[in-house]
C-alpha positions as CSV (number, residue, x, y, z in Angstrom):
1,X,-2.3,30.6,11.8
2,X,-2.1,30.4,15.7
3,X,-0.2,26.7,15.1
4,X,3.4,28.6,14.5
5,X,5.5,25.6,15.1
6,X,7.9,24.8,11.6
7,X,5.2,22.7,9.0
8,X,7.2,19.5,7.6
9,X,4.1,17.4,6.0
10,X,0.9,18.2,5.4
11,X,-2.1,15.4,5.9
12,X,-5.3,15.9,4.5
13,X,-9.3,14.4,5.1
14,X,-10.1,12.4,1.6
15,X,-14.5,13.0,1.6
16,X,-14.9,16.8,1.2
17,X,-11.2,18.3,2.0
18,X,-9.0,17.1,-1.4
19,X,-12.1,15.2,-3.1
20,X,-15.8,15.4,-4.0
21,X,-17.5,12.1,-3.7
22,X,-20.5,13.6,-3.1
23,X,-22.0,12.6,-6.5
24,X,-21.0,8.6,-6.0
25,X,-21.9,8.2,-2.0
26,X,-25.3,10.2,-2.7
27,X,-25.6,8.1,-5.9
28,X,-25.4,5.2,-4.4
29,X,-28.0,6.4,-1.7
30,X,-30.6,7.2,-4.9
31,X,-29.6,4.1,-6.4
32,X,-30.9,2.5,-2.5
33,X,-34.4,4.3,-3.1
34,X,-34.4,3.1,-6.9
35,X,-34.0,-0.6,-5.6
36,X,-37.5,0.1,-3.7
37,X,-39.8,2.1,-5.9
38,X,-38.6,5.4,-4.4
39,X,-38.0,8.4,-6.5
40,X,-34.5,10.4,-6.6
41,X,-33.4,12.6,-4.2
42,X,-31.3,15.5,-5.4
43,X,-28.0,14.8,-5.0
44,X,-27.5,17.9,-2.9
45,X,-29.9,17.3,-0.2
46,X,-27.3,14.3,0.4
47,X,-24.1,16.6,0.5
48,X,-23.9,18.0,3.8
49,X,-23.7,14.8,5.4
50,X,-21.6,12.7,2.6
51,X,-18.6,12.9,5.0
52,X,-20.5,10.7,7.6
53,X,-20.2,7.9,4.9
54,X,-22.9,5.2,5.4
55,X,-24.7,6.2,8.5
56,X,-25.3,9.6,6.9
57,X,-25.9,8.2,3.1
58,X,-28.6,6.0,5.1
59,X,-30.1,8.4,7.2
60,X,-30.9,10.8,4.0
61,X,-32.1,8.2,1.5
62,X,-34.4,6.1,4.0
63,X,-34.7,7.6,7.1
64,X,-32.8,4.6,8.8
65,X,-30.2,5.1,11.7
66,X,-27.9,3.0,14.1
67,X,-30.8,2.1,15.8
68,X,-32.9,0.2,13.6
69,X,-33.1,-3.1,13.7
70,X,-32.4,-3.7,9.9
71,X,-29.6,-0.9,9.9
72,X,-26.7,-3.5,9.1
73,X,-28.3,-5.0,6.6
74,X,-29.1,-2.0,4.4
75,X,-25.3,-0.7,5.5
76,X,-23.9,-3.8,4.1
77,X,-26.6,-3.1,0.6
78,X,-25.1,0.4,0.9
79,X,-22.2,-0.2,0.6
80,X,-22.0,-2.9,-1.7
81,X,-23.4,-0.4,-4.3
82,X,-21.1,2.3,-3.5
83,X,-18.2,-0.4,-4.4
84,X,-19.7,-0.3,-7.7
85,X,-19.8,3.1,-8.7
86,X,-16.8,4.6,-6.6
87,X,-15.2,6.6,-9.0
88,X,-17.9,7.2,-11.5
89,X,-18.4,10.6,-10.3
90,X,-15.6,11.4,-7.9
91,X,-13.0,13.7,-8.6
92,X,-10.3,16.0,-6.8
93,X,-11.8,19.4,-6.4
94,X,-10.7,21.7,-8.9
95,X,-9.7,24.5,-6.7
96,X,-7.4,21.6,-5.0
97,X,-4.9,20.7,-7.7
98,X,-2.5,24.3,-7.0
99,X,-2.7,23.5,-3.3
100,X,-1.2,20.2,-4.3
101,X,1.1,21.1,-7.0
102,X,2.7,24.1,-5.0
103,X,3.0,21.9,-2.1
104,X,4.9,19.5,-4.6
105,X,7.2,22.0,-6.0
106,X,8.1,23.5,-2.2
107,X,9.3,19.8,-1.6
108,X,6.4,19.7,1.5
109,X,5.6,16.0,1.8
110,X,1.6,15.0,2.0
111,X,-0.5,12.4,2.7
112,X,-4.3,11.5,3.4
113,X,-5.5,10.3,6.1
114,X,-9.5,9.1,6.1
115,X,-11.8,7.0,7.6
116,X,-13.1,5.3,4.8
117,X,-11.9,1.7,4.8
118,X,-9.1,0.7,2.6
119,X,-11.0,-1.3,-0.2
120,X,-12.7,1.9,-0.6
121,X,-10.5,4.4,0.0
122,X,-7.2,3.1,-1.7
123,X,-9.3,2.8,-5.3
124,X,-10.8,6.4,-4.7
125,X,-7.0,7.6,-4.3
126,X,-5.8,5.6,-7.0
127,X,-9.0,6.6,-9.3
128,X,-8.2,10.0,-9.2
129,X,-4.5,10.4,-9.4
130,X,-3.4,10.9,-6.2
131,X,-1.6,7.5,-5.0
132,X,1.2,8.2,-7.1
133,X,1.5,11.5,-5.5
134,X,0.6,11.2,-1.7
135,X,3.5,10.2,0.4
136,X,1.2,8.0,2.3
137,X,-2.1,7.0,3.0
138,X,-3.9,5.7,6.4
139,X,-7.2,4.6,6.0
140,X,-10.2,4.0,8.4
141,X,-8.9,-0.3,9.1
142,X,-5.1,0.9,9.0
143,X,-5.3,1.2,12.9
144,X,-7.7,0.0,15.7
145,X,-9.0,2.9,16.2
146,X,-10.2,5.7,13.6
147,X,-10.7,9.4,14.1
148,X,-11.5,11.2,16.4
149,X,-8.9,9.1,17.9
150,X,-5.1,10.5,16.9
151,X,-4.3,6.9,16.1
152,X,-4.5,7.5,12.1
153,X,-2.8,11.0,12.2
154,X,0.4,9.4,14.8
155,X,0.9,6.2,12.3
156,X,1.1,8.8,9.4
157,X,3.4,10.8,11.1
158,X,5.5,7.8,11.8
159,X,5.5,6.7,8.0
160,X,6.3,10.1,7.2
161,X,8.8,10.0,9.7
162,X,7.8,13.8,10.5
163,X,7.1,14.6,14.2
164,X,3.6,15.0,14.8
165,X,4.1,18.2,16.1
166,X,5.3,19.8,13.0
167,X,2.6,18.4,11.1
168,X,-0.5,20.2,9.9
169,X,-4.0,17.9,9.4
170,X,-6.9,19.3,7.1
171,X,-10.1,18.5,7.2
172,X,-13.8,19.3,6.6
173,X,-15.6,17.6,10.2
174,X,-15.4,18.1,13.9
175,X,-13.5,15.2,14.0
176,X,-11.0,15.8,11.8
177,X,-10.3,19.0,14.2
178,X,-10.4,16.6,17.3
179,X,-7.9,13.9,16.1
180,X,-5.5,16.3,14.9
181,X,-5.7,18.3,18.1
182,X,-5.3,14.5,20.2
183,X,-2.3,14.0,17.8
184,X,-1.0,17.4,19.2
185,X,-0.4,18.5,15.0
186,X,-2.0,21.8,14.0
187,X,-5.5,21.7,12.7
188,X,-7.4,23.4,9.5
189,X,-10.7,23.3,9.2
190,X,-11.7,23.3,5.3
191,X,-15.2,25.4,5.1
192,X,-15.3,24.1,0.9
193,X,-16.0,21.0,2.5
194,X,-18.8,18.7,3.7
195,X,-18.9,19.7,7.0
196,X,-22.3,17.8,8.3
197,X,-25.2,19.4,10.8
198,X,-23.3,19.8,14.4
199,X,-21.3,22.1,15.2
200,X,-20.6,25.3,13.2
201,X,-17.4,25.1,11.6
202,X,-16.3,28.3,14.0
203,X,-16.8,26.4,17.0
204,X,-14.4,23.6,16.2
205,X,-11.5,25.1,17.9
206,X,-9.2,24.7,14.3
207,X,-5.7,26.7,14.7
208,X,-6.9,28.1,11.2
209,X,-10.2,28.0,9.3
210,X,-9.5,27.8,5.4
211,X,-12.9,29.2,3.5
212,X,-11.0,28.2,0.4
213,X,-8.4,25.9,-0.8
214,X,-6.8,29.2,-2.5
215,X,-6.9,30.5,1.9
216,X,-5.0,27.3,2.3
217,X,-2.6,27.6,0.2
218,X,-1.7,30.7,1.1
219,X,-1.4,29.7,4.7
220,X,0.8,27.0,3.6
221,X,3.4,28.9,1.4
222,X,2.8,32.7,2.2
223,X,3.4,34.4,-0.7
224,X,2.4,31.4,-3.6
């Protein structure tokens, strides 16, 4: 890992990087089409693109973006499903739980940092057994501005009270990469994850590029 500065805590993406919601935010996107006659999509034709949250959900179950005039509305109809069903589905990825326990036993604090709001995020974290474990969690209303910005990443760092620069940030999207980078921590980029249609994940510019959580962990604690 080219980031060789001492590791103290260790924040991670939620969508994608330590969960798969995939099933719920692409549920609620089918349950959208079902609401208007429209037959299911598979679930994985919404995957690639469930780390984009609403704006991504939207664009695969109705063609809609930003720029339509009834965009808000149907984000707003979105969502209010997705409340409804956020942990129906959703679980910590299987291959996560030995990143996370050895991380625990090495005494390496952790936390999550996401952009999905708090009234969504903080029963996700609680749902699947993770608020009693991460040291902190920074959601996408905690500060003004969300990633890419370093905002999220600097406020966890100051819970933490870990210097940014001897913190590590994981994540499955471009700007995951970019606000960790802006935050001056050292960046992963999780290929398991979501990781939407831009940029291949190669191009990000990540210190290290985990194809596995099992690759993380053994960047992490060499050796484990």
């Amino acid at each position: 890992m080219s980031h060789d500065r001492p590791v103290h805590a260790v924040l991670f993406d939620l969508d994608g990087t330590l969960v798969d919601s995939a099933l719920d935010l692409g549920g609620a996107g089918n349950d959208l089409r079902e609401r208007r006659g429209l037959p299911p999509l598979p679930l994985e034709v919404f995957r690639p693109l469930t780390g984009t949250g609403a704006r991504g959900m939207l664009r695969v179950a109705l063609g809609t973006t930003p720029e339509d005039a009834d965009f808000e509305a149907l984000k707003d109809e979105y969502l209010a499903i997705y409340a409804t069903r956020l942990t129906r589905l959703t679980r910590v990825f299987d291959a996560m739980a030995p990143v996370l326990d050895a991380l625990d036993a090495a005494a390496l604090p952790w936390g999550i940092v996401t952009n999905k709001h708090s009234r969504f995020a903080e029963p996700v974290v609680a749902g699947t057994g993770l608020a009693t474990r991460s040291r902190v969690l920074v959601c996408g209303d905690t500060t003004a501005r969300a990633k890419p910005f370093p905002d999220p990443l600097l406020e966890a760092a100051r819970r933490l009270a870990v210097d940014p620069a001897h913190c590590l940030y994981v994540g499955d999207d471009l700007r995951d990469i970019q606000a960790g980078q802006a935050a001056g921590m050292g960046t992963v980029a999780a290929a398991w994850g979501y990781l939407g249609d831009g940029e291949p994940i190669e191009a990000w510019g990540a210190d290290h590029l985990a194809r596995t959580p099992a690759g993380l962990l053994e960047a992490l604690l060499p050796g484990r």
